[in-house]
C-alpha positions as CSV (number, residue, x, y, z in Angstrom):
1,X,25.6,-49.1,-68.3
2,X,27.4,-45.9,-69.8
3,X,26.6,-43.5,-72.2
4,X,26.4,-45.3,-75.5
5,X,28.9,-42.9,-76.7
6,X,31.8,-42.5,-74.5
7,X,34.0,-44.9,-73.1
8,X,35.1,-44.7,-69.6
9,X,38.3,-42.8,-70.1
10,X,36.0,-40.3,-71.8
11,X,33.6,-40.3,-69.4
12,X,36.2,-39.3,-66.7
13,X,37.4,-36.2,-69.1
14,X,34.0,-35.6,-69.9
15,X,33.7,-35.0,-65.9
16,X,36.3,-33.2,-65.8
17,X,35.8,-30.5,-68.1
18,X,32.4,-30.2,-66.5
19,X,34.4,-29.6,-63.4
20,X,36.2,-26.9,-65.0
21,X,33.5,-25.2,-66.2
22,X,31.8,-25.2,-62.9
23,X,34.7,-24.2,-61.5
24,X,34.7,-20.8,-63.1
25,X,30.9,-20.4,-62.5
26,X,31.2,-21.1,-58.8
27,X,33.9,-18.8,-58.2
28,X,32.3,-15.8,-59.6
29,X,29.1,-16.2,-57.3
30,X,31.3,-17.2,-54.0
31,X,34.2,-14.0,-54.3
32,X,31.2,-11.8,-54.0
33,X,31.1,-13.0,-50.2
34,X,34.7,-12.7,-49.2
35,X,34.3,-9.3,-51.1
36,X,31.5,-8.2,-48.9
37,X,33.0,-5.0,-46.7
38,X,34.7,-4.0,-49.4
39,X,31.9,-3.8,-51.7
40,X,29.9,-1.8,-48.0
41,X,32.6,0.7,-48.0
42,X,33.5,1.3,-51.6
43,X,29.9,1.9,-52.5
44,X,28.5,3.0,-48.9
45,X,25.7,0.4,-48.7
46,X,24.0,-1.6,-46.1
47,X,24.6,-5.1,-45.7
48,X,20.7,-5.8,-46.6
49,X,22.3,-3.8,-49.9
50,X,24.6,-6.2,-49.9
51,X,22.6,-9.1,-50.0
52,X,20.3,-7.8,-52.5
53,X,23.1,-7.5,-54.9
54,X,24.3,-11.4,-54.0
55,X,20.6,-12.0,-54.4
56,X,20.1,-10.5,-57.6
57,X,22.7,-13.4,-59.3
58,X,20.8,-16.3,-57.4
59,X,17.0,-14.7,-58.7
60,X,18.0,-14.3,-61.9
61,X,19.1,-17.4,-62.2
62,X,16.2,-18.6,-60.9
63,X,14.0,-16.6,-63.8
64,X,16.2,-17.8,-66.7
65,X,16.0,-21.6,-65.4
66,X,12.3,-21.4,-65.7
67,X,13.0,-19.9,-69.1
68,X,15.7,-22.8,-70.0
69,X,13.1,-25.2,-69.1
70,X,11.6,-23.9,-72.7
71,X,14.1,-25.0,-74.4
72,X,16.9,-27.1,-72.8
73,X,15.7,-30.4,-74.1
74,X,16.1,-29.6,-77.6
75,X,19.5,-28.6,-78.3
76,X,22.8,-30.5,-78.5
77,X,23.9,-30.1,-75.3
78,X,27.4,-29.6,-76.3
79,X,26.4,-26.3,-78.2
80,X,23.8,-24.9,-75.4
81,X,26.8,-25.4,-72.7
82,X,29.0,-23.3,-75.2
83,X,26.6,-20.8,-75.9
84,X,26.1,-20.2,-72.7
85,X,29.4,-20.5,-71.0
86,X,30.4,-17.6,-73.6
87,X,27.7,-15.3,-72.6
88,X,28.5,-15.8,-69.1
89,X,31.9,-14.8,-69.2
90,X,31.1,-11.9,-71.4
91,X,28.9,-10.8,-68.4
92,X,31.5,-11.7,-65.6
93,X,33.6,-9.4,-67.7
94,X,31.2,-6.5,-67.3
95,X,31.0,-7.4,-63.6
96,X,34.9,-6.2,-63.2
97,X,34.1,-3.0,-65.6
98,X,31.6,-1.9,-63.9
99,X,32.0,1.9,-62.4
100,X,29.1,2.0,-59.9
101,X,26.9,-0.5,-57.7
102,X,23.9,0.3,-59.9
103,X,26.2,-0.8,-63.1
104,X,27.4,-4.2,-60.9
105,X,23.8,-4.9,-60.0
106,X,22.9,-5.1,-63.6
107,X,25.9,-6.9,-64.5
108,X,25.6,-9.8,-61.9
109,X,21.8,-9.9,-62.7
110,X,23.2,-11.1,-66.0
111,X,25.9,-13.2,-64.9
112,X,23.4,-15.2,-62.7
113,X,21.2,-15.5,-65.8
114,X,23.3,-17.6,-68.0
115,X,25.5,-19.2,-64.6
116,X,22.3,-20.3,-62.9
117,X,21.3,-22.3,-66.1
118,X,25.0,-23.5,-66.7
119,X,24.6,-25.4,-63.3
120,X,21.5,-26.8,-64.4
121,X,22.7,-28.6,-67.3
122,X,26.1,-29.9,-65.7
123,X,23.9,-31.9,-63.6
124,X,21.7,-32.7,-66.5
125,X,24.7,-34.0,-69.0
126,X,26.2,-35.7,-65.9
127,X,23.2,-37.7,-65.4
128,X,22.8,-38.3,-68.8
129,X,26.3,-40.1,-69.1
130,X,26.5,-41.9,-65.8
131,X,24.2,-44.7,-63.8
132,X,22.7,-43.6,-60.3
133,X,24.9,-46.9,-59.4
134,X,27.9,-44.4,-60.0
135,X,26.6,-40.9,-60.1
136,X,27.9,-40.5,-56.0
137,X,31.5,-40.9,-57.8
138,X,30.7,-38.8,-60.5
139,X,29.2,-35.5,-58.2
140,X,31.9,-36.1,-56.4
141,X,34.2,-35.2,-59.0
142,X,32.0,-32.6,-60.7
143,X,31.6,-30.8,-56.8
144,X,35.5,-31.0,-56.6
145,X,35.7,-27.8,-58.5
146,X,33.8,-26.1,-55.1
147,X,36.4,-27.3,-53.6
148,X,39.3,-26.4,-56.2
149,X,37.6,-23.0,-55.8
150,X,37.9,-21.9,-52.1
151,X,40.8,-23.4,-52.0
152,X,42.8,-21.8,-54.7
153,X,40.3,-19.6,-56.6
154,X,38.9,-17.7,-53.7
155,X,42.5,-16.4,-52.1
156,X,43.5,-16.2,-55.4
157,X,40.9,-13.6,-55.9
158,X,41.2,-11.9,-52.9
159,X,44.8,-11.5,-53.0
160,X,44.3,-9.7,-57.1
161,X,41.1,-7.7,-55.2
162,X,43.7,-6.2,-52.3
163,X,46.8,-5.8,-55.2
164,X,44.9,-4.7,-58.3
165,X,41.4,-3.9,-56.7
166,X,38.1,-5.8,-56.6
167,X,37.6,-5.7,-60.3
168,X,40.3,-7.9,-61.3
169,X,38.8,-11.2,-60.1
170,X,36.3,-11.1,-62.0
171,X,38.3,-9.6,-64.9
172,X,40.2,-13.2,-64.1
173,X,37.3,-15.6,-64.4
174,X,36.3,-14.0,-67.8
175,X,39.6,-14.7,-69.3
176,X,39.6,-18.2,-67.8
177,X,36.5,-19.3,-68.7
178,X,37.4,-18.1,-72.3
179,X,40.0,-20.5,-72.0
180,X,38.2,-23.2,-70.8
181,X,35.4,-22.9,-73.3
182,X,38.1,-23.4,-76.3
183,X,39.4,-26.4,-74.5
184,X,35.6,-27.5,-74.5
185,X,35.0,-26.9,-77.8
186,X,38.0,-28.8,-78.8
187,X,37.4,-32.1,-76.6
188,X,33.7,-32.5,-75.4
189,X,31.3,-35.1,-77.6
190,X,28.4,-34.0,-79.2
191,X,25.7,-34.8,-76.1
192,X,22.8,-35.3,-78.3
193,X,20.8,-38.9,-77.7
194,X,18.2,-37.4,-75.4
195,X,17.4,-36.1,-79.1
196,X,16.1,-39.3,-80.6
197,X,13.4,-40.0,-78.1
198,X,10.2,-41.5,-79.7
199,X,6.8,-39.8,-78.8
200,X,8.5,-36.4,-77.5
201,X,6.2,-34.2,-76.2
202,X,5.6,-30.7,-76.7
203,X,7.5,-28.0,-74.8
204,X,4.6,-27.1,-72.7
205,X,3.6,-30.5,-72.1
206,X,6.5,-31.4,-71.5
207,X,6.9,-29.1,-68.9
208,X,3.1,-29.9,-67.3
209,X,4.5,-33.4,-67.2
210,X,7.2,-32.3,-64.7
211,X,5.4,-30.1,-62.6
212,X,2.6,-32.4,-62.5
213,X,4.9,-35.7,-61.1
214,X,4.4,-35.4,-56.9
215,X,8.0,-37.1,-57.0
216,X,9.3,-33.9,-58.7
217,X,7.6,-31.7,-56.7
218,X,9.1,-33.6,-53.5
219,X,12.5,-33.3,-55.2
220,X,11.9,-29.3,-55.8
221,X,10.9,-28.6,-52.2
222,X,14.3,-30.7,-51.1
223,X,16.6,-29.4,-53.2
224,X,15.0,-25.8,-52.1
225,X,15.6,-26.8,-48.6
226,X,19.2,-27.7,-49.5
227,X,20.0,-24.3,-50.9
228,X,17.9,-22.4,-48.2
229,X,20.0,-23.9,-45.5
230,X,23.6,-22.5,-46.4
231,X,22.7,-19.5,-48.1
232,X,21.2,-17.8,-44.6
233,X,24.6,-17.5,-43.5
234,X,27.4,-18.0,-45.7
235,X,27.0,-14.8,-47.2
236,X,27.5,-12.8,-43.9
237,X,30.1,-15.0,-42.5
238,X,33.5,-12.4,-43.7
239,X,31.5,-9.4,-42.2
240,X,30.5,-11.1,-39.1
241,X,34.3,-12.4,-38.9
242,X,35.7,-9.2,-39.2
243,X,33.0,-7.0,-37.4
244,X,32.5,-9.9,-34.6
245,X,35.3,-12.1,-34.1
246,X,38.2,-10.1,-35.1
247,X,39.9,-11.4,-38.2
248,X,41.6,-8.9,-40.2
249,X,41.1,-8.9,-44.0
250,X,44.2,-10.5,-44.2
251,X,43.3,-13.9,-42.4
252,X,39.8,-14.1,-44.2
253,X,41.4,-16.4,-47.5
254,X,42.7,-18.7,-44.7
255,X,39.2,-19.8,-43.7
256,X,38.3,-20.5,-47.7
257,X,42.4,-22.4,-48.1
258,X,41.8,-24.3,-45.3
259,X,38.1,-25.4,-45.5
260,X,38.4,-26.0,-49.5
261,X,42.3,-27.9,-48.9
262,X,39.6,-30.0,-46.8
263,X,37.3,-30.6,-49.0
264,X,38.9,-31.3,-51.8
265,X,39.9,-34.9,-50.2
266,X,36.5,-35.3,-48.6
267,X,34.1,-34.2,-51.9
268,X,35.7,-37.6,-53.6
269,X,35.1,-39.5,-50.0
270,X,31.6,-38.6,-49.7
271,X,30.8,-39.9,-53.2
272,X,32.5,-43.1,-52.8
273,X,30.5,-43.3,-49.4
274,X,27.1,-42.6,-51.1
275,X,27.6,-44.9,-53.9
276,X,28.4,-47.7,-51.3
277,X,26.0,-46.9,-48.0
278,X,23.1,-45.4,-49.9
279,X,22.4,-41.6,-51.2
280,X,19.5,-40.7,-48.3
281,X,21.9,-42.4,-45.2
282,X,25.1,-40.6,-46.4
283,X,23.0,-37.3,-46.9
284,X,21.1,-37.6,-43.2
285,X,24.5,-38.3,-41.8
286,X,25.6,-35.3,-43.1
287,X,23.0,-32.9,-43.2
288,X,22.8,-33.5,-39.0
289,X,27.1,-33.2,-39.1
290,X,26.7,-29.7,-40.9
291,X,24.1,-28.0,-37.8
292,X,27.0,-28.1,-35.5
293,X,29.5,-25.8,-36.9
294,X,26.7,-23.5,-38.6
295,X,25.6,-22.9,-35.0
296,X,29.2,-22.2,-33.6
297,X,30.0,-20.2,-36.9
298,X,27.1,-17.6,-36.2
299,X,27.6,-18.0,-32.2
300,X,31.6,-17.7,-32.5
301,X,33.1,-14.6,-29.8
302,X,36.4,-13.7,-30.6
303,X,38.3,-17.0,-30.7
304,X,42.1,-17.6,-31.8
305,X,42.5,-17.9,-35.4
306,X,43.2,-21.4,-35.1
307,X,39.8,-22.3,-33.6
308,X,37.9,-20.3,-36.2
309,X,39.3,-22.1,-38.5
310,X,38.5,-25.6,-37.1
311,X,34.9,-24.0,-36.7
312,X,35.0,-22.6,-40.9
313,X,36.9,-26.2,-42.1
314,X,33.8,-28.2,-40.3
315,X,31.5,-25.7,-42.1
316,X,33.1,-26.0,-45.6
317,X,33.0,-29.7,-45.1
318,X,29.5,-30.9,-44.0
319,X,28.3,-27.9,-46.1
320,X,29.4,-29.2,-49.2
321,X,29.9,-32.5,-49.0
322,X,26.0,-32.9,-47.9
323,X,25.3,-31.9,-51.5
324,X,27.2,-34.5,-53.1
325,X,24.5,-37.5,-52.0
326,X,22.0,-34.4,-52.1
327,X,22.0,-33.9,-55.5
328,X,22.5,-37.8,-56.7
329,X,19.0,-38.1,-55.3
330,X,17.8,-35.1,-57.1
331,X,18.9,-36.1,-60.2
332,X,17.7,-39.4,-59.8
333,X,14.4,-38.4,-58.8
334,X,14.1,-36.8,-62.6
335,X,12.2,-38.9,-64.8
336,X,15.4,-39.5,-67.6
337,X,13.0,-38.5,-70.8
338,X,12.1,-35.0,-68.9
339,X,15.5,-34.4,-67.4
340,X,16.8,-31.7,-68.9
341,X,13.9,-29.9,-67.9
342,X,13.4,-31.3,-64.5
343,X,16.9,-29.8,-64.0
344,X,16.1,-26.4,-65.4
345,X,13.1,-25.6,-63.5
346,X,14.8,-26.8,-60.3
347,X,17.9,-24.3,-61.1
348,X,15.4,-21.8,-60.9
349,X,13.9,-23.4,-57.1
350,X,17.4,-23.9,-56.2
351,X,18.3,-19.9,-57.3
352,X,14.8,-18.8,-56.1
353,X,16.1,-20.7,-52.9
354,X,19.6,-19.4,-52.4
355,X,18.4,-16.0,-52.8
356,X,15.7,-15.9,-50.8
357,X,17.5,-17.0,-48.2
358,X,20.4,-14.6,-48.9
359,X,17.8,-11.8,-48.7
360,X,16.1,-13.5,-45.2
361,X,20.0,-13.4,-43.8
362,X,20.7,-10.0,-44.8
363,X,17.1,-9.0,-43.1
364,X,17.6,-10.8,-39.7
365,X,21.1,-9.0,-39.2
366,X,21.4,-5.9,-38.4
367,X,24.6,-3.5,-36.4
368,X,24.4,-1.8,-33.1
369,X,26.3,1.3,-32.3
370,X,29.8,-0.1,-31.9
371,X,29.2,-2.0,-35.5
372,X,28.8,-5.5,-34.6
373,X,26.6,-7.6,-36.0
374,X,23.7,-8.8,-34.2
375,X,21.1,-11.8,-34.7
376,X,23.2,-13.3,-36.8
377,X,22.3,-17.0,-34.5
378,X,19.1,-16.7,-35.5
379,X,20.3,-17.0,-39.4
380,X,21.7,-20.2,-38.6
381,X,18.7,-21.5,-36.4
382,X,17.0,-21.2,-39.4
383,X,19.1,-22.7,-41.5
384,X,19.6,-26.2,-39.0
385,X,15.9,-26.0,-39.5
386,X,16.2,-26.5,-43.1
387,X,18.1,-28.7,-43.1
388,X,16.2,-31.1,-41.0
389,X,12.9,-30.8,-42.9
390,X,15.9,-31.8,-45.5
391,X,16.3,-34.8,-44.2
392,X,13.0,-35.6,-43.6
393,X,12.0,-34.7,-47.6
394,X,14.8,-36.9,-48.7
395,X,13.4,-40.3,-47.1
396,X,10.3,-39.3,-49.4
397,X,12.4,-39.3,-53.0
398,X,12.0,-42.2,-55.4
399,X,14.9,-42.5,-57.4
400,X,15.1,-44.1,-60.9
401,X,18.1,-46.0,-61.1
402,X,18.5,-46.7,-64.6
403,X,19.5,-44.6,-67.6
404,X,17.2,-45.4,-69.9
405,X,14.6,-42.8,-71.3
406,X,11.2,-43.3,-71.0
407,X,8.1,-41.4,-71.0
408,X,4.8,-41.0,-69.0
409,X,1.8,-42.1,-70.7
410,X,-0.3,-39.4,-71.9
């Protein structure tokens, strides 16, 4: 069954300008972490400084998806993707003019508002158009663009940040996602049948009826536990490279080329794999693959480029491919008629997640007197924790596998 609206050939372009979109979004939160000791030296803050400012995105994300869960199912969402996607890259745009740390705070506080809820309803319109028979085909396409991103839009970055300074990426992103918002505009269907629903409850009920549904809640707590068990340590991994392991800022884009050259072939694998051996058996398989180069990542002495990179590529991998069947399950756990805010309330767990976690990391680390970083292991001890109770919260989902709305009785 497909969208009653779009054919397949429009259901694949569809995709693919969601891709974009999330491209752009995805690139502004991940540069922040390459651009992590320039940011410490530039402004003379901490790394716990550090992760407060990539926290600040991820919480007020978090914040405006409980806000979007207000609203989300009553708009076209053609026009809130638009809306939104403009407002975000005016706020990127502020992120590369802004003259001070306090200024950049501010402006990623606001980027994270509108990107946080830009995620949300990708997923949402996603699993709107395409059956859970299908949907590990169709997040693998949509979670190409994390791939598209480290693997061009990261170095990319980095090299404008070294050339032009560290304003210009995100100078960059703004002016793409301008772009990419025209082409939008010009191409994507009006995404508007959730409208129609008979019996449509009331914003707040409707939201009582999602936080009320224990199969929700199960799905909140494991997409929380997908976010939490990344976000630990990726954000620390360039400082603990360069302080621990001895990369210059030079090699740091080759860990992001290689590992997102990777998983650009594997993000379309994965879904292929969880559409044909089952969502929760692709995910365990993964989510157990992903523990054993997050331990050597955050254990690594001073290897040879060549086997930090094998150790980073393994990471970028497992990391994101993991998510693919991950979030199939999550939005397949939403009941179809509440989706929209099922998916904005668990942007906000998922934010709330990635930030808490950033802040935990950035807390557990610390430098001794020759400026190494120390504890950093225990970051990822907690994170291969997480991701176990992961795979234990998974087996737990009940998916729906049509597409057709429905709604609780009263």
């Amino acid at each position: 069954m497909t969208h009653p609206h779009l054919t397949p050939r429009r259901e694949l372009w569809l995709l693919l300008t969601i891709a974009g979109i999330q491209f752009t979004h995805i690139l502004d939160f991940m540069i922040m972490m390459p651009l992590g000791p320039q940011f410490t030296r530039l402004f003379g803050i901490s790394d716990a400084q550090f992760g407060l400012l990539v926290s600040a995105y991820t919480l007020s994300a978090g914040v405006s998806g409980l806000a979007a869960a207000t609203y989300v199912d009553r708009f076209d969402r053609k026009r809130l993707l638009l809306t939104l996607y403009v407002l975000f890259a005016l706020a990127t745009l502020a992120c590369g003019l802004a003259p001070g740390y306090g200024f950049l705070m501010l402006a990623r506080v606001a980027a994270g508002m509108f990107g946080g809820v830009l995620s949300a309803l990708s997923q949402t319109i996603v699993a709107d158009v395409v059956p859970f028979e299908r949907r590990g085909r169709a997040m693998g396409i949509v979670m190409s663009s994390f791939s598209v991103s480290t693997v061009a839009g990261v170095p990319l970055g980095l090299f404008l940040a070294s050339h032009l300074g560290w304003q210009a990426p995100f100078i960059g992103i703004a002016g793409l996602s301008a772009l990419l918002a025209l082409g939008a505009a010009l191409t994507m269907p009006a995404l508007n049948h959730h409208l129609f629903v008979k019996d449509r409850p009331s914003i707040w009920r409707g939201i009582g009826m999602v936080l009320a549904e224990p199969n929700h809640q199960r799905a909140f707590v494991f997409s929380a536990l997908l976010m939490f068990t990344g976000f630990t340590v990726l954000p620390y991994i360039t400082i603990y490279m360069q302080a621990n392991v001895g990369l210059l800022p030079a090699q740091i884009p080759y860990l992001y080329l290689c590992g997102g050259l990777a998983t650009l072939f594997t993000a379309r694998l994965f879904g292929r794999l969880a559409d044909r051996l089952g969502k929760v058996r692709t995910f365990t398989v993964l989510a157990l693959a992903v523990i054993v180069p997050m331990l050597a990542t955050t254990l690594m002495p001073q290897w040879p480029l060549w086997a930090v990179l094998v150790v980073s590529t393994g990471l970028f991998i497992f990391m994101s491919g993991r998510m693919i069947p991950g979030m199939a399950l999550v939005t397949g756990a939403a009941n179809p008629a509440l989706r929209g805010t099922f998916m904005a309330l668990n942007a906000s767990v998922q934010s709330a997640a990635m930030g808490l976690a950033s802040f935990v990391g950035g807390l557990i680390i610390s430098r001794d007197a020759a400026g190494l970083v120390q504890h950093y292991w225990i970051s990822g001890l907690l994170g291969a924790c997480a991701s176990l109770a992961a795979i234990w919260m998974a087996r737990r989902l009940r998916v729906h596998s049509a597409v057709t709305v429905h709604l609780p009785a009263a």
